[in-house]
N, CA, C and O atoms as a printed pandas DataFrame, in Angstrom:
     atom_number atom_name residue_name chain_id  residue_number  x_coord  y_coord  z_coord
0              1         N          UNK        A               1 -153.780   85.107  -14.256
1              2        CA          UNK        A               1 -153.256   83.962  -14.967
2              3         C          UNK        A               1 -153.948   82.709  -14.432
3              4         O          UNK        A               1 -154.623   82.815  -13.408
4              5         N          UNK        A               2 -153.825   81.470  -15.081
5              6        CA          UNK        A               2 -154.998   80.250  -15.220
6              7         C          UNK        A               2 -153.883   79.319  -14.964
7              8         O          UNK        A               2 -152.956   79.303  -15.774
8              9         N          UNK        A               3 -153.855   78.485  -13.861
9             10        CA          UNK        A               3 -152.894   77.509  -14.010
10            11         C          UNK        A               3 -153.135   76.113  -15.151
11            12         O          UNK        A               3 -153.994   75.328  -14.750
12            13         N          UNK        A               4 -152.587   75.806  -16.266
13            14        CA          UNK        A               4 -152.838   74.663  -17.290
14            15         C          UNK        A               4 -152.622   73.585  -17.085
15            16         O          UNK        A               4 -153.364   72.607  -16.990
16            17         N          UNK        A               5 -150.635   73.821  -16.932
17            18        CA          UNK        A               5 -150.352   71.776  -16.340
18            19         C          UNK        A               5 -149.251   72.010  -14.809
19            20         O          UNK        A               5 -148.596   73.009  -14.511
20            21         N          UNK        A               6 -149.346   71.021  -14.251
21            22        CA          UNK        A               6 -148.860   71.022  -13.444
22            23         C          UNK        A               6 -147.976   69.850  -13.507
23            24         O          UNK        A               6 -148.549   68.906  -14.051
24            25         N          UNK        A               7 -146.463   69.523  -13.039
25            26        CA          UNK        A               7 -145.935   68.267  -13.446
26            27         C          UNK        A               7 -144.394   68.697  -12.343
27            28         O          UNK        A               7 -144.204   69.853  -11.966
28            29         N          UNK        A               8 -143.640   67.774  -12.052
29            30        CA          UNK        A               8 -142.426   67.295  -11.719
30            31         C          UNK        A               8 -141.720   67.192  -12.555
31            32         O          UNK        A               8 -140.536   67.297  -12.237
32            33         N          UNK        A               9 -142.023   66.946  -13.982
33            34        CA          UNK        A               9 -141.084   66.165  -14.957
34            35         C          UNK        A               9 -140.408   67.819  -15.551
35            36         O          UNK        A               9 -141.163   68.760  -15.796
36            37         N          UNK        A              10 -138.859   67.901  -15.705
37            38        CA          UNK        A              10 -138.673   68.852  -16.367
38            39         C          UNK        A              10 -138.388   69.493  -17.843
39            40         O          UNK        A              10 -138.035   70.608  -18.225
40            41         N          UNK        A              11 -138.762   68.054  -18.600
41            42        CA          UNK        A              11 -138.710   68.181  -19.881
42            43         C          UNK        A              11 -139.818   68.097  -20.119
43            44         O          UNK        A              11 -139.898   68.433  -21.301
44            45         N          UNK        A              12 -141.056   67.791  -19.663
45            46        CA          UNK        A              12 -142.429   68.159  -19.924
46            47         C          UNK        A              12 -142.488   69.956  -19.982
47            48         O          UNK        A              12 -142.677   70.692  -20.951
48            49         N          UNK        A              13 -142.257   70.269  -18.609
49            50        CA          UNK        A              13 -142.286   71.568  -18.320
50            51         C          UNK        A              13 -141.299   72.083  -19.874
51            52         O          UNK        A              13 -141.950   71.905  -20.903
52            53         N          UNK        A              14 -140.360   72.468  -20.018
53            54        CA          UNK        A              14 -139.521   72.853  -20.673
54            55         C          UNK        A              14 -140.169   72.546  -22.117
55            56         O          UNK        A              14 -139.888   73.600  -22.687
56            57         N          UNK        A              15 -140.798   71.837  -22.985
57            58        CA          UNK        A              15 -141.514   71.936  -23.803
58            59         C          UNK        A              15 -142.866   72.369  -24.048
59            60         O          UNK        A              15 -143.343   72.742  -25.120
60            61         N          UNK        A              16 -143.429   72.272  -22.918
61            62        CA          UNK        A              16 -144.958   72.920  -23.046
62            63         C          UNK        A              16 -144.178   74.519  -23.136
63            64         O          UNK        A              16 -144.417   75.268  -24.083
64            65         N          UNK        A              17 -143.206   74.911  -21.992
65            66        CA          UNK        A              17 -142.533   76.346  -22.472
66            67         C          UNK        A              17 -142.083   76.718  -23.661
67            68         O          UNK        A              17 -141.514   77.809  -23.674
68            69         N          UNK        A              18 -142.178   76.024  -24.876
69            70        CA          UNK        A              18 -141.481   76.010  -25.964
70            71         C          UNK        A              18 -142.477   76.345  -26.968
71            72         O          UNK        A              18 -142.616   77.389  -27.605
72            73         N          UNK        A              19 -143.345   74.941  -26.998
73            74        CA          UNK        A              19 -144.918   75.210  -27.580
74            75         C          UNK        A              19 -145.812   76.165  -27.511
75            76         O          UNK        A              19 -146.762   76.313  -28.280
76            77         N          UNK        A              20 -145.485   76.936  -26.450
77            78        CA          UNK        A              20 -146.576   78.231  -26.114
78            79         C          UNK        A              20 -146.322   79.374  -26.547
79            80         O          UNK        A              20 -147.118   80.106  -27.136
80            81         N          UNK        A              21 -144.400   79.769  -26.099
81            82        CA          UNK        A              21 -143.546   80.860  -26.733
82            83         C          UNK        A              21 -143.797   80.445  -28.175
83            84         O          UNK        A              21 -144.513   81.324  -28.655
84            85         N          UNK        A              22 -143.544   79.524  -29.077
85            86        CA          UNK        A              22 -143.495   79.469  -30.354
86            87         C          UNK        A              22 -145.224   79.841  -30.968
87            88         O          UNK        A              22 -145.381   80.159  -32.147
88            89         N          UNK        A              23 -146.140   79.766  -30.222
89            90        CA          UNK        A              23 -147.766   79.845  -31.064
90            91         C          UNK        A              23 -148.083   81.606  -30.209
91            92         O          UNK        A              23 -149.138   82.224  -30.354
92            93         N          UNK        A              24 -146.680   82.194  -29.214
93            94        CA          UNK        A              24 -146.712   83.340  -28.581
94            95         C          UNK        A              24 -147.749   83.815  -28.014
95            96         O          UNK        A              24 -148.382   84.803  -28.388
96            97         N          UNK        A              25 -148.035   82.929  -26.809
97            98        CA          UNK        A              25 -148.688   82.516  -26.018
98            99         C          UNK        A              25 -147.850   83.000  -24.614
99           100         O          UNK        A              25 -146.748   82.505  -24.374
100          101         N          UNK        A              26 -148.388   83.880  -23.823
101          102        CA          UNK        A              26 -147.176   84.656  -22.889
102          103         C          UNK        A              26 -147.706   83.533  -21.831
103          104         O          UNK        A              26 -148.928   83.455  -21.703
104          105         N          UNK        A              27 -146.967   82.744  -21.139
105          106        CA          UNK        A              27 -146.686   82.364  -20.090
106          107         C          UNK        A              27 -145.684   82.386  -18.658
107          108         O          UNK        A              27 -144.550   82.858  -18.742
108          109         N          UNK        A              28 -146.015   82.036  -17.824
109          110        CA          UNK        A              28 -145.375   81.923  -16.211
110          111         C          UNK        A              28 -145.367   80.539  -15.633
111          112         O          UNK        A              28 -146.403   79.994  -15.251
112          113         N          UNK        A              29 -143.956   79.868  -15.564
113          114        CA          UNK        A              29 -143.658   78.646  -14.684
114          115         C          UNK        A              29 -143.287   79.493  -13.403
115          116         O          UNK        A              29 -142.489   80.429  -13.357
116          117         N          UNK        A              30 -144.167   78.874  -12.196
117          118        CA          UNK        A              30 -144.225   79.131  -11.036
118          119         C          UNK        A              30 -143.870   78.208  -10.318
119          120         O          UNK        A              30 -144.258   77.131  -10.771
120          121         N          UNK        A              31 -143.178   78.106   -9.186
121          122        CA          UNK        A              31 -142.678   77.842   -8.495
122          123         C          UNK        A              31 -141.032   76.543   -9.174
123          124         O          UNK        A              31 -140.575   75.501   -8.702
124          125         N          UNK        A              32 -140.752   77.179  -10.120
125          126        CA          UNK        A              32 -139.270   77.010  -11.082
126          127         C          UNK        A              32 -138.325   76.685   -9.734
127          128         O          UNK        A              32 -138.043   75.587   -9.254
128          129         N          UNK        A              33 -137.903   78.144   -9.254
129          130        CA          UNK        A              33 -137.121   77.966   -8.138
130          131         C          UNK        A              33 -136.795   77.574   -6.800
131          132         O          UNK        A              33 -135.945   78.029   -6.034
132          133         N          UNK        A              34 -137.603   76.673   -6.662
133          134        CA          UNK        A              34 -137.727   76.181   -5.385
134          135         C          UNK        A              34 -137.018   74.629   -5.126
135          136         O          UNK        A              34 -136.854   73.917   -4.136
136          137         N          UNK        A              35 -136.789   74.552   -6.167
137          138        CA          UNK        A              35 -135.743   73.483   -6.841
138          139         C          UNK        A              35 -134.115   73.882   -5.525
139          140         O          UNK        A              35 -133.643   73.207   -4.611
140          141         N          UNK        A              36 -133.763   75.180   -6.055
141          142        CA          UNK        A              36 -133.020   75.600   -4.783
142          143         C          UNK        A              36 -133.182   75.266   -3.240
143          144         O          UNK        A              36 -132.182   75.010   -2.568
144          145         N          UNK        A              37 -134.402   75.271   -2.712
145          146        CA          UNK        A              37 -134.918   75.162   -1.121
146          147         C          UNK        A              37 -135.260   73.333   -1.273
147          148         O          UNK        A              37 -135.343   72.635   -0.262
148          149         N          UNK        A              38 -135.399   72.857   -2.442
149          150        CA          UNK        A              38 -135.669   71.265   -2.037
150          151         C          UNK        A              38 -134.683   70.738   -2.515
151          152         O          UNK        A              38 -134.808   69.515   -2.579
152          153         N          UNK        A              39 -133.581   71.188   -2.949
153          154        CA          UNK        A              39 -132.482   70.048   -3.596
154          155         C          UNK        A              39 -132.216   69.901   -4.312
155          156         O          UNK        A              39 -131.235   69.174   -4.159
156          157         N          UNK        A              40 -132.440   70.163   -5.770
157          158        CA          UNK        A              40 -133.215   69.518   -7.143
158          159         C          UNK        A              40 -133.725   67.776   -6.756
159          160         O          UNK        A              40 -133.454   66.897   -7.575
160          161         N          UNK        A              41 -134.356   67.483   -5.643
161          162        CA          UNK        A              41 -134.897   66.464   -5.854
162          163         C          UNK        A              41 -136.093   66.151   -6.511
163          164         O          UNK        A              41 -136.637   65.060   -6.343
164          165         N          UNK        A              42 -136.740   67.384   -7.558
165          166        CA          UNK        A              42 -137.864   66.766   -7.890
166          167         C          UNK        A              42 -139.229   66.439   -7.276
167          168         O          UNK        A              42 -139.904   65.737   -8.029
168          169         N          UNK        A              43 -139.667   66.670   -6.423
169          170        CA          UNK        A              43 -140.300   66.842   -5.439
170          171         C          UNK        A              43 -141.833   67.344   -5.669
171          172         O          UNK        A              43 -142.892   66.721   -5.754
172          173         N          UNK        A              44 -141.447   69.016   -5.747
173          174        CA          UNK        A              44 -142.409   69.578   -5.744
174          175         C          UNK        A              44 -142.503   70.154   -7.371
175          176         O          UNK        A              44 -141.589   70.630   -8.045
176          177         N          UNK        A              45 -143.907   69.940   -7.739
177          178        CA          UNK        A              45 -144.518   70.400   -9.435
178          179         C          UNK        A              45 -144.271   71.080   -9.745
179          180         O          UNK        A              45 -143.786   71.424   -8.667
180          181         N          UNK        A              46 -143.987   72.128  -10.551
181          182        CA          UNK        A              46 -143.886   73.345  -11.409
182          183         C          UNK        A              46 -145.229   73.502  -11.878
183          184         O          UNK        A              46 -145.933   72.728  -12.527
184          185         N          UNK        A              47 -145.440   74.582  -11.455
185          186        CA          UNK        A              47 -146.987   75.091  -12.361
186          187         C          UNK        A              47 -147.006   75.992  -13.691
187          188         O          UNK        A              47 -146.247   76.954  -13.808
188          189         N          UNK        A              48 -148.006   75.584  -14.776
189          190        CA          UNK        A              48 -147.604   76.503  -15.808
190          191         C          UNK        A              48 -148.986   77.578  -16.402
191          192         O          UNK        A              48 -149.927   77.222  -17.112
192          193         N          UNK        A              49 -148.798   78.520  -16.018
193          194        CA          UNK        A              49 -149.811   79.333  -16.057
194          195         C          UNK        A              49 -149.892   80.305  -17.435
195          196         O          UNK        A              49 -148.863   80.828  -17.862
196          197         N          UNK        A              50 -150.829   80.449  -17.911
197          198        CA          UNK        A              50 -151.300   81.259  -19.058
198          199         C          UNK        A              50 -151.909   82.233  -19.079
199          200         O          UNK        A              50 -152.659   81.890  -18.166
200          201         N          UNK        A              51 -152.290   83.284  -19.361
201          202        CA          UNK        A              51 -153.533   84.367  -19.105
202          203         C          UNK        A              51 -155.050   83.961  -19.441
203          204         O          UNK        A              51 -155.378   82.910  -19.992
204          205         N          UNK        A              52 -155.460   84.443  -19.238
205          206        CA          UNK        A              52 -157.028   83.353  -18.930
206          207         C          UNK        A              52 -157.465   83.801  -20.726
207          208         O          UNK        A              52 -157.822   83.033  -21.620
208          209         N          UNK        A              53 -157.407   84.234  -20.741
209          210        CA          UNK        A              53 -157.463   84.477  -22.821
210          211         C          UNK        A              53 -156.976   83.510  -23.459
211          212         O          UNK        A              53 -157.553   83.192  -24.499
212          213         N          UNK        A              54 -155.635   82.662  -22.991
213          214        CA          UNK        A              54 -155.547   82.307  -23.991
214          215         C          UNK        A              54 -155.193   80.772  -23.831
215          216         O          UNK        A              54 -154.473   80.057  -24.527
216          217         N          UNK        A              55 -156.288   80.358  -22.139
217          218        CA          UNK        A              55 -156.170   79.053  -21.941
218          219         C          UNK        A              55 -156.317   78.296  -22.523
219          220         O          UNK        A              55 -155.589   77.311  -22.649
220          221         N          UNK        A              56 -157.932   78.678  -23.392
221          222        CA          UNK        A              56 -158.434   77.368  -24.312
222          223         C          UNK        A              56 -157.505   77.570  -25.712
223          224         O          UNK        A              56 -157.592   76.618  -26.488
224          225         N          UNK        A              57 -156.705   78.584  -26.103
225          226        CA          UNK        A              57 -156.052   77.952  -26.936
226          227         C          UNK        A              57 -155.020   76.997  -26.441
227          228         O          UNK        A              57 -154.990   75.868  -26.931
228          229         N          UNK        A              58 -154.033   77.400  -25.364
229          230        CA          UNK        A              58 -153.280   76.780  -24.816
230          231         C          UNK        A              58 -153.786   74.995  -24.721
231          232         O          UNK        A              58 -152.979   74.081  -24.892
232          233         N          UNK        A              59 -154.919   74.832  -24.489
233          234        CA          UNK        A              59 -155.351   73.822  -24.029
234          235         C          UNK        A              59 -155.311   72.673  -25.169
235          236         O          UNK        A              59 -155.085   71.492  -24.905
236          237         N          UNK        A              60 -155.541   73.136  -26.382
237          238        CA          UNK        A              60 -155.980   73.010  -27.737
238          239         C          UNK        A              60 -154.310   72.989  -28.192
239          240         O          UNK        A              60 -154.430   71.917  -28.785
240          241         N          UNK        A              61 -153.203   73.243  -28.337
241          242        CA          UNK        A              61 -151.794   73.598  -28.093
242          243         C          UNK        A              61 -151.376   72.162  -28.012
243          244         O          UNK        A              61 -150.800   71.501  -28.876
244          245         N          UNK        A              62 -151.887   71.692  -26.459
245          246        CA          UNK        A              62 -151.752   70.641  -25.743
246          247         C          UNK        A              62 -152.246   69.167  -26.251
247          248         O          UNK        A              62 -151.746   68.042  -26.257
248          249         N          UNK        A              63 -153.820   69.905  -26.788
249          250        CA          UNK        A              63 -154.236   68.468  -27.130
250          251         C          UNK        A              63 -153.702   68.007  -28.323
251          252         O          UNK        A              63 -153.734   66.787  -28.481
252          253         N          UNK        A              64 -153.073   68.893  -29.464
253          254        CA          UNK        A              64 -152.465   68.326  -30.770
254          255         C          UNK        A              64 -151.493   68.185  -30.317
255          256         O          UNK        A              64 -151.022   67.228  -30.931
256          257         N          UNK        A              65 -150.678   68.554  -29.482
257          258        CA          UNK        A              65 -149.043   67.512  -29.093
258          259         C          UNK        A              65 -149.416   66.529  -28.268
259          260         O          UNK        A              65 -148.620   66.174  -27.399
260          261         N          UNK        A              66 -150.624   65.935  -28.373
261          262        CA          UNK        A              66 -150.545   64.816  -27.470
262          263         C          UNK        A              66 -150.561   64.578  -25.960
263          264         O          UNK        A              66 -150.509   63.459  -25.450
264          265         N          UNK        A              67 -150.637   65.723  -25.295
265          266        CA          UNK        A              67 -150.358   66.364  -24.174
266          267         C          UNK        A              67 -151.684   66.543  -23.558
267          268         O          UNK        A              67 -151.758   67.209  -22.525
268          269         N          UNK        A              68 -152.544   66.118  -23.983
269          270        CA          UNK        A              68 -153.863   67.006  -23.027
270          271         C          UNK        A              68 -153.778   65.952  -21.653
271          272         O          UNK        A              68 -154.005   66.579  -20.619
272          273         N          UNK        A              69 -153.537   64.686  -21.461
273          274        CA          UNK        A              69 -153.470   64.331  -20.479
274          275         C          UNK        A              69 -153.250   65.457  -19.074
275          276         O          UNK        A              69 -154.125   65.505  -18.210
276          277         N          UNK        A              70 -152.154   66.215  -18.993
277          278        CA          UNK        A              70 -151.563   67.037  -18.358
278          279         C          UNK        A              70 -152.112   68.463  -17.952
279          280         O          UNK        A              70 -151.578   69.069  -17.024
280          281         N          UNK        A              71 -153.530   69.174  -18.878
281          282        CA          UNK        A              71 -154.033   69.604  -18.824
282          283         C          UNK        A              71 -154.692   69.875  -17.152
283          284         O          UNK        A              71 -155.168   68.908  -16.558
284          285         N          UNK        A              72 -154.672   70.824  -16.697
285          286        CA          UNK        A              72 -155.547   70.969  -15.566
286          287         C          UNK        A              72 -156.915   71.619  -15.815
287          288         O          UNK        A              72 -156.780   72.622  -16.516
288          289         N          UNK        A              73 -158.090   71.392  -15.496
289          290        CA          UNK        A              73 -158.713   71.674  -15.862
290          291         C          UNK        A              73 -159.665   72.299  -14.719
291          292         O          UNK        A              73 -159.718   71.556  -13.738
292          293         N          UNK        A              74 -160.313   73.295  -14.616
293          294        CA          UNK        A              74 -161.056   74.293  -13.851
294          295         C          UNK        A              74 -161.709   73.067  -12.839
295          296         O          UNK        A              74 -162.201   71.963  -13.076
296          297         N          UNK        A              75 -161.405   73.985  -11.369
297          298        CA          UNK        A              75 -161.700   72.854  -10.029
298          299         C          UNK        A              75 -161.120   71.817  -10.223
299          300         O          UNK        A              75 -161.473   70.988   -9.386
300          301         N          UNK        A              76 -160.202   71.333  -11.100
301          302        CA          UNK        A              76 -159.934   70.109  -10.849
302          303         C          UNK        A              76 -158.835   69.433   -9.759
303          304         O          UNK        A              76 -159.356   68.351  -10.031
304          305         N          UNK        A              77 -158.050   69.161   -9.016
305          306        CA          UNK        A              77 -157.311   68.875   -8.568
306          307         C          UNK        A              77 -156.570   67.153   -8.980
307          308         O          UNK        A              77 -157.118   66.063   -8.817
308          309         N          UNK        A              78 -155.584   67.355   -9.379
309          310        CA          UNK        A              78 -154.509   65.814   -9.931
310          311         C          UNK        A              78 -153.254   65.959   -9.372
311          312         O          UNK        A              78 -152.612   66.997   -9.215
312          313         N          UNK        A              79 -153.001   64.966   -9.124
313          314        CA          UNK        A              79 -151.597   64.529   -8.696
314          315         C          UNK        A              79 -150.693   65.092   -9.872
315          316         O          UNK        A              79 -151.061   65.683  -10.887
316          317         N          UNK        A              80 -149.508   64.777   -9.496
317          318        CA          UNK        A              80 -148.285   65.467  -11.037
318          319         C          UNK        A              80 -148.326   64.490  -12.005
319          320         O          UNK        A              80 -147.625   64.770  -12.978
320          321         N          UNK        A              81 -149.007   63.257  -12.084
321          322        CA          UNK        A              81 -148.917   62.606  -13.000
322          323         C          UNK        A              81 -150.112   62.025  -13.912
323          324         O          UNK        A              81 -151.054   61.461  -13.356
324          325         N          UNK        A              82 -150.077   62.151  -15.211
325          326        CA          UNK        A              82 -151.299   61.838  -15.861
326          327         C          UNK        A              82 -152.205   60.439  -15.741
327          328         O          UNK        A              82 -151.706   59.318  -15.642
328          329         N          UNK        A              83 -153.473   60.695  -15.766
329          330        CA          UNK        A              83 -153.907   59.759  -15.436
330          331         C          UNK        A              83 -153.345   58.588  -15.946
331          332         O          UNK        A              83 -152.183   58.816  -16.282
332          333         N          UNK        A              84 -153.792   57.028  -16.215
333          334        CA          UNK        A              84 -153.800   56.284  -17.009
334          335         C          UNK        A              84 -154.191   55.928  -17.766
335          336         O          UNK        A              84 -155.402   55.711  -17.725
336          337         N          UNK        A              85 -153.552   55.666  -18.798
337          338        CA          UNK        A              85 -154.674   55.521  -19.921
338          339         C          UNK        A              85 -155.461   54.213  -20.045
339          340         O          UNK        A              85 -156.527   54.276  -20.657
340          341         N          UNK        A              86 -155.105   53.143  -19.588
341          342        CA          UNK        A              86 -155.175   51.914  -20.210
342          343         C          UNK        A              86 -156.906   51.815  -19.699
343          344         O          UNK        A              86 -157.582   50.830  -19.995
């Protein structure tokens, strides 16, 4: 599996999960539960992983909801939050 977006926010997470199941796109949010060991403070990212087949659609998923900001992209390393746009 290919990690796609990575984020803190849980209604980000929770809709990219929505968008992917609905175009049936099998995905894995990793590290979901750890929410338990930190508090729910929000803290640490949720990762959302895809099978490597069906990243670039996933990716493409993302960019028509407006979402590609969030995109991770191969070697890349980002903070949980999208760049800026301005």
């Amino acid at each position: 599996m290919k990690l796609i977006v990575r984020a803190t926010d849980p209604v980000l997470i929770s809709f990219v999960e929505a968008l992917f199941r609905e175009a049936g796109i099998v995905l894995h949010v990793a590290d979901a539960n750890i929410s338990i060991m930190e508090g729910s403070i929000g803290a640490f990212p949720r990762r959302v992983l895809v099978r490597d087949d069906d990243w670039v659609r996933a990716a493409q998923l993302l960019e028509e909801a407006d979402l590609g900001q969030w995109i991770v992209r191969e070697g890349e390393e980002r903070d949980t939050a999208p760049p800026d746009k301005s």
